[in-house]
C-alpha positions in Angstrom: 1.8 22.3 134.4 2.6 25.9 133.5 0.9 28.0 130.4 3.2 29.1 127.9 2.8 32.4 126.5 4.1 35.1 124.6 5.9 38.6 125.4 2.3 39.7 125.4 1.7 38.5 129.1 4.7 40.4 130.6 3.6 43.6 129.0 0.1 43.0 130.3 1.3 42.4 133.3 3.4 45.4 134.3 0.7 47.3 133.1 -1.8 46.6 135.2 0.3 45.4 138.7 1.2 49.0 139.9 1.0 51.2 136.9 -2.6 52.9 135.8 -4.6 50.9 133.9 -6.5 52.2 130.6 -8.3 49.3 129.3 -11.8 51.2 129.4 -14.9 48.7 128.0 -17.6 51.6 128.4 -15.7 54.9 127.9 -14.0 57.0 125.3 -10.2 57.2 125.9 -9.5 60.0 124.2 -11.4 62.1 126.4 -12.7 61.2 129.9 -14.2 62.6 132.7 -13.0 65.8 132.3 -9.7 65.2 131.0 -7.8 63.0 128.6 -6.6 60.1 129.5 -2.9 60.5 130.4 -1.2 58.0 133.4 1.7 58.3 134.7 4.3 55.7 133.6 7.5 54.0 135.4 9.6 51.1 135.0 9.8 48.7 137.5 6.2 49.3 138.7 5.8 46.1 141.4 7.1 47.9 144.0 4.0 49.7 144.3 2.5 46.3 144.9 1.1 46.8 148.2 2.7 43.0 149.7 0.4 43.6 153.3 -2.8 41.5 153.9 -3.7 43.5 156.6 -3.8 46.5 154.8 -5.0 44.9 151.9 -8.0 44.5 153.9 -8.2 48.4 155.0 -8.0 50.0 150.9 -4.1 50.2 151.1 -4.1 52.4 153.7 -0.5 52.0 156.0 1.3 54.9 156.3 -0.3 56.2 159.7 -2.2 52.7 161.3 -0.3 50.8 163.9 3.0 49.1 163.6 3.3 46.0 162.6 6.0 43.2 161.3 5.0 44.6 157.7 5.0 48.3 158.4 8.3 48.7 156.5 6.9 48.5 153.0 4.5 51.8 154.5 6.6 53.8 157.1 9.7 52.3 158.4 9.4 55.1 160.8 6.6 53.7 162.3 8.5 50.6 164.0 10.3 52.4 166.8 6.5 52.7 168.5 6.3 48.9 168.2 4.5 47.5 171.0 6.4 44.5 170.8 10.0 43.7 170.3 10.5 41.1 167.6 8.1 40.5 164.9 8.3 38.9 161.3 5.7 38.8 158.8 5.3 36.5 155.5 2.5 37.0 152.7 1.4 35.1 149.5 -0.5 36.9 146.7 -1.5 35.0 143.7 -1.4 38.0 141.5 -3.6 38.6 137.9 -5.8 35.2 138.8 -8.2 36.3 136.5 -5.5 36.3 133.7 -2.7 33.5 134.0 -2.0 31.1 137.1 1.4 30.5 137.6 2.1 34.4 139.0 2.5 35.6 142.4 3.7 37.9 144.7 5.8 36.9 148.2 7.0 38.8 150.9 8.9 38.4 154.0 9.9 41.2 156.3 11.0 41.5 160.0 12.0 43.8 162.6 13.9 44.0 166.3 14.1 46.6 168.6 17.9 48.2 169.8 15.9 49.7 172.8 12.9 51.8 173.5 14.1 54.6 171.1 15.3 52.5 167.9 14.6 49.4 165.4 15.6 47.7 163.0 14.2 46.2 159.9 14.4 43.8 156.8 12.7 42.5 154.0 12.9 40.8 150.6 10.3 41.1 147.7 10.3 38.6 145.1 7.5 38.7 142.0 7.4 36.0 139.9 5.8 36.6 136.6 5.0 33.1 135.7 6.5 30.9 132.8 6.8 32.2 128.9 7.3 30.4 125.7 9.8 32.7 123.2 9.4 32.4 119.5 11.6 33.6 116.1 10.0 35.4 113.7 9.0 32.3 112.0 6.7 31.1 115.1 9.2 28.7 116.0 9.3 28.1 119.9 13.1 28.8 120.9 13.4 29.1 124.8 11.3 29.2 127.6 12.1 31.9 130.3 11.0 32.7 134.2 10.8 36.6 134.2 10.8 37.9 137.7 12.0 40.9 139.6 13.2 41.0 143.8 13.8 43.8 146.1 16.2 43.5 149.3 15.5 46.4 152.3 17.5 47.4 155.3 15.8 50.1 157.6 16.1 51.8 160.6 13.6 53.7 162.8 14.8 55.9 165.5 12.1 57.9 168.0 13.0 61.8 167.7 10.7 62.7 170.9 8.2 61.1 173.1 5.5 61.4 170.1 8.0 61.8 166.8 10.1 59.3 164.7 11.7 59.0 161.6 12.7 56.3 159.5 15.5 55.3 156.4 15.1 52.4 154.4 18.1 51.6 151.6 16.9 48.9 148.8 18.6 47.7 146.0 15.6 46.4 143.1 16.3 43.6 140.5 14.5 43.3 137.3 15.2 40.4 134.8 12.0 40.4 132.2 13.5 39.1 129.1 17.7 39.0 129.6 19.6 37.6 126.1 16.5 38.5 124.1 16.6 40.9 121.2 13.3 43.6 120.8 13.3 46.5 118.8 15.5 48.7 120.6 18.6 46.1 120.4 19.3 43.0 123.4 17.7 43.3 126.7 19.3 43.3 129.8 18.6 43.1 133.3 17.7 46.0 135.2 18.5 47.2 138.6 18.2 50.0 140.8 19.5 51.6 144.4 16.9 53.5 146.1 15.9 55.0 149.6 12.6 55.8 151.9 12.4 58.6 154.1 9.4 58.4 156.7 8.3 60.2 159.8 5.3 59.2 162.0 3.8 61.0 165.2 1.5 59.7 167.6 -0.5 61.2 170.2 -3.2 60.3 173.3 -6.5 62.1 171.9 -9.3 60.6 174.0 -13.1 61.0 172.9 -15.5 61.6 176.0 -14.5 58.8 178.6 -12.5 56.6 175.8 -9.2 56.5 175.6 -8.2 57.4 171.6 -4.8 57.8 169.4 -4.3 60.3 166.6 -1.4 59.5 164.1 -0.1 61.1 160.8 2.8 59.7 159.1 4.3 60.6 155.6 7.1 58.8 153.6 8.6 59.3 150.1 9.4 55.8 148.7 11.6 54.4 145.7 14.0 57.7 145.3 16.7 55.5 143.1 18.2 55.6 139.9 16.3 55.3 136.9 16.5 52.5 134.4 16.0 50.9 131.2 16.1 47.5 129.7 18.4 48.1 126.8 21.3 49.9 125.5 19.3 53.3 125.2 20.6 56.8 126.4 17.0 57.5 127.3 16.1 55.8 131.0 12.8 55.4 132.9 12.1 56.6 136.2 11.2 54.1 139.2 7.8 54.2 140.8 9.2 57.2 143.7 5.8 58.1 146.0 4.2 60.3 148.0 2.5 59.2 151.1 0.6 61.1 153.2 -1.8 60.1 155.8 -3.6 59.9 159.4 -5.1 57.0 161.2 -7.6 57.3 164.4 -8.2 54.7 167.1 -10.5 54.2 170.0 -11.1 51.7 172.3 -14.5 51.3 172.9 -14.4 49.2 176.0 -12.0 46.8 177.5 -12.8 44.1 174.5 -13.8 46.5 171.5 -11.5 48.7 169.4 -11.9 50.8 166.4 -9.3 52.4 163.7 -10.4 55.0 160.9 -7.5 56.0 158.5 -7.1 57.7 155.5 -4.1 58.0 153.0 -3.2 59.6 150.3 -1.2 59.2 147.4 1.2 60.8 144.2 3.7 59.3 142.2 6.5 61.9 141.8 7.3 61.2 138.6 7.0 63.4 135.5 3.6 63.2 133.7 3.7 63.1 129.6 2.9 65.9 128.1 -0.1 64.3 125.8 -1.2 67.8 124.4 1.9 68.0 122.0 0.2 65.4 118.6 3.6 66.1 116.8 6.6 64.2 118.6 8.6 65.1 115.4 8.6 69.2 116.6 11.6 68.7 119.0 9.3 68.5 122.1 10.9 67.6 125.8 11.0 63.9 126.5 9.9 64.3 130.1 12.1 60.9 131.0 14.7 62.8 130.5 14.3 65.4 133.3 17.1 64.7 136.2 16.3 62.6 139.0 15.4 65.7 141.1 14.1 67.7 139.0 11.7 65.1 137.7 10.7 64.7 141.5 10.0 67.6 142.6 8.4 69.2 139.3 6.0 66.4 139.4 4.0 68.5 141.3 3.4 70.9 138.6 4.5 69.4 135.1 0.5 68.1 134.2 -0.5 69.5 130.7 -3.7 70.2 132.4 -2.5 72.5 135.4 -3.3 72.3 138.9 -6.7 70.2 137.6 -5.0 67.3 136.6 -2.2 67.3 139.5 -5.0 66.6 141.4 -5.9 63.9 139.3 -3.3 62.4 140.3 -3.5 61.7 143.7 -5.3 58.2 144.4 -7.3 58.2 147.5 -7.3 55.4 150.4 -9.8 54.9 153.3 -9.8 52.2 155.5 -11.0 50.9 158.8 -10.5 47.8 161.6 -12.0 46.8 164.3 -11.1 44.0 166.9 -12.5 42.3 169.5 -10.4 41.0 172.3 -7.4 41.9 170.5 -7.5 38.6 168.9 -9.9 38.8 166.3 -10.7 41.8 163.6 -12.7 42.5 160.9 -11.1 45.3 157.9 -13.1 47.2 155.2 -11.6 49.8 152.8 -12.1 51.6 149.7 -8.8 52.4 146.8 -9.9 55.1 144.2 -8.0 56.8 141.4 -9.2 59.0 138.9 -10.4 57.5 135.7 -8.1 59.4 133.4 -5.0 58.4 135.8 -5.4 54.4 135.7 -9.3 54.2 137.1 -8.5 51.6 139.6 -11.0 51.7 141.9 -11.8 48.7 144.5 -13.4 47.7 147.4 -11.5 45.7 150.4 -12.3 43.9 153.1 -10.5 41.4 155.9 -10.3 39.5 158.4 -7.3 39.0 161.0 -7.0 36.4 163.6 -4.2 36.5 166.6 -3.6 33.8 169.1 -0.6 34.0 171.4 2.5 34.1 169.3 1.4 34.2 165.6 -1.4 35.2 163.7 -3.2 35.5 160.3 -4.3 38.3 157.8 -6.4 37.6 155.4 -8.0 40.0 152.2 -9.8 40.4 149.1 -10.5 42.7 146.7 -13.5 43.6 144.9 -13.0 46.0 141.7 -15.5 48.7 141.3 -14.5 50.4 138.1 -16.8 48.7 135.7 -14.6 46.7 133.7 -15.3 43.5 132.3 -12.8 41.0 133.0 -11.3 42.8 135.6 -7.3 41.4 136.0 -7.6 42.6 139.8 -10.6 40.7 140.1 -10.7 38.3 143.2 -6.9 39.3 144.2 -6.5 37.2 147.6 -3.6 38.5 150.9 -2.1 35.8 153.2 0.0 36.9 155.4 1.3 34.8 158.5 2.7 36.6 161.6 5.1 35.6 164.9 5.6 37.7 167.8 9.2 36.4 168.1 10.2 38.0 171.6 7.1 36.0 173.1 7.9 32.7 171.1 11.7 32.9 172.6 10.0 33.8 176.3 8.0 30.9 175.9 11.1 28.4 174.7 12.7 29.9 178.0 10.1 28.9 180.0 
């Protein structure tokens, strides 16, 4: 049987599922660390929801590791050095346990190769944010509503050169939270968006000694779409658009032991609010309404705090797997982001299991920030795997 609750849930919600979160049990908020608290804030925040359990075993980190049936969330550049030609991944996240317990994450993504030089990829995101009971003014219980939000993607990866590739991935986003209701800025409506991904990757032999060792970098900008609001209101919010920058490095140890390092880094390119103005009656700029680009590309140097807090702003993402035998691994990671920028810092770790044609990844998350209650706390991956081009060989046979 589902909980009913009030509008209080979905706020709570979207606060803590991608965007920074500032409930802070041991500080003071109004200055911290250095800095005052001041996170950066979009709409539509769950597609920074990282929907991978292997990665969610390895602190986030995807952007530069090994393709995989999932790597088009990261880098859809990444899937034209797929190893093999036809691969589909789906993943299950109960999300917020600690809070309600009909919410969850799913996500199903798959890829083919044209031919040794290209792929393609798709995928669909759906959030489900659980069951609410609406009231009147009066406390009277009115309707019930299913908010929930989706994402459709269609990518392709082509190889530029023996060690380069680059990637495109077109998305459109749907948001419905609270359509027909009425808040305080008139009805709300559905929202919806149109947005891209560019991504490059390179790869490269880089041996260590006697073993035989891969270097690889990769970069994408996610989520450069239109911005949106809920209501009839001139003034729009700007989608969760992203940074990614990182660089993975594998070994094999012997013929039955392998082992990744990788480390990623991250910055929403998104205007920051400029906190340091305590008068929003003096006319000051209401940095939503910078342009799409503009907004982008001045989020690199729009802080109120300078070049300081800019680097604030950057969440950092280390991560590493090892298998044995190709068929079984073992992940541990580490997700930290400064405490005036959201404080979400956790520890990961993972286990992945492959046999023949499909597999199984499997993580969990351990928060480290200090907060009672954590909502991320105990946040479980599941994420099922086929190598399809082997399954049809086999169906052959």
């Amino acid at each position: 049987m589902k909980q009913i609750r009030n509008l209080f849930f979905i706020a709570l919600a979207l606060f803590f599922m991608g965007n920074p979160m500032q409930a802070q049990d041991e500080i003071d908020v109004n200055e911290l660390n250095g800095g005052s608290v001041n996170t950066v804030i979009t709409s539509i925040p769950f597609l920074r929801i990282n929907p991978d359990g292997r990665a969610g075993g390895m602190g986030d980190v995807g952007v530069a590791t090994t393709p995989d049936a999932n790597s088009m969330y990261h880098n859809m550049a990444k899937l034209s050095f797929a190893e093999d030609n036809m691969g589909i991944g789906i993943t299950y996240t109960p999300w917020l346990k600690a809070l309600v317990n009909d919410m969850f994450i799913s996500y199903l993504s798959g890829y083919k190769k044209i031919n040794d030089l290209q792929a393609v990829a798709l995928s669909m995101r759906y959030f489900n944010l659980g069951s609410i009971q609406f009231t009147n003014e009066s406390g009277i219980e009115t309707t019930q509503f299913n908010p929930h939000e989706f994402a459709f993607d269609l990518g392709y990866s082509r190889r530029l050169s023996d060690k380069l590739s680059a990637g495109l991935t077109l998305k459109y986003v749907y948001s419905n939270l609270a359509k027909g209701q009425t808040g305080s800025s008139g009805q709300i409506n559905v929202a919806d968006a149109v947005a891209a991904d560019l991504s490059f990757y390179y790869q490269t032999p880089l041996s260590a000694g006697d073993r035989d060792g891969t270097l690889r970098i990769g970069t994408a900008i996610s989520n450069i779409g239109n911005k949106v609001s809920y209501t009839e209101e001139n003034t729009k919010d700007f989608i969760p658009i992203n940074l990614s920058l990182g660089s993975s490095y594998s070994i094999d140890l012997d013929e039955h032991n392998s082992l990744m390092f990788a480390v990623e880094f991250n910055k929403l390119m998104v205007p920051t609010p400029d906190t340091l103005d305590v008068n929003p009656a003096n006319d000051i700029f209401d940095h939503r309404e910078a342009s799409l680009f503009s907004g982008m590309f001045g989020s690199f140097g729009d802080a109120p705090g300078g070049i300081s807090e800019e680097l604030r702003e950057i969440t950092i993402q280390v991560g590493a797997e090892y298998w044995y035998n190709n068929q079984f691994a073992i992940r541990a990671g580490y997700f930290h982001e400064h405490a005036t920028k959201g404080n979400r810092k956790f520890l990961t770790m993972g286990v992945g299991l492959r046999y023949e044609i499909f597999g199984l990844n499997f993580s969990y998350l351990v928060p480290t920030a200090g907060i009672a209650n954590h909502p991320l706390e105990n946040t479980l991956r599941f994420t099922l795997f086929f190598d399809l081009d082997k399954g049809f060989a086999a169906i052959g046979e």
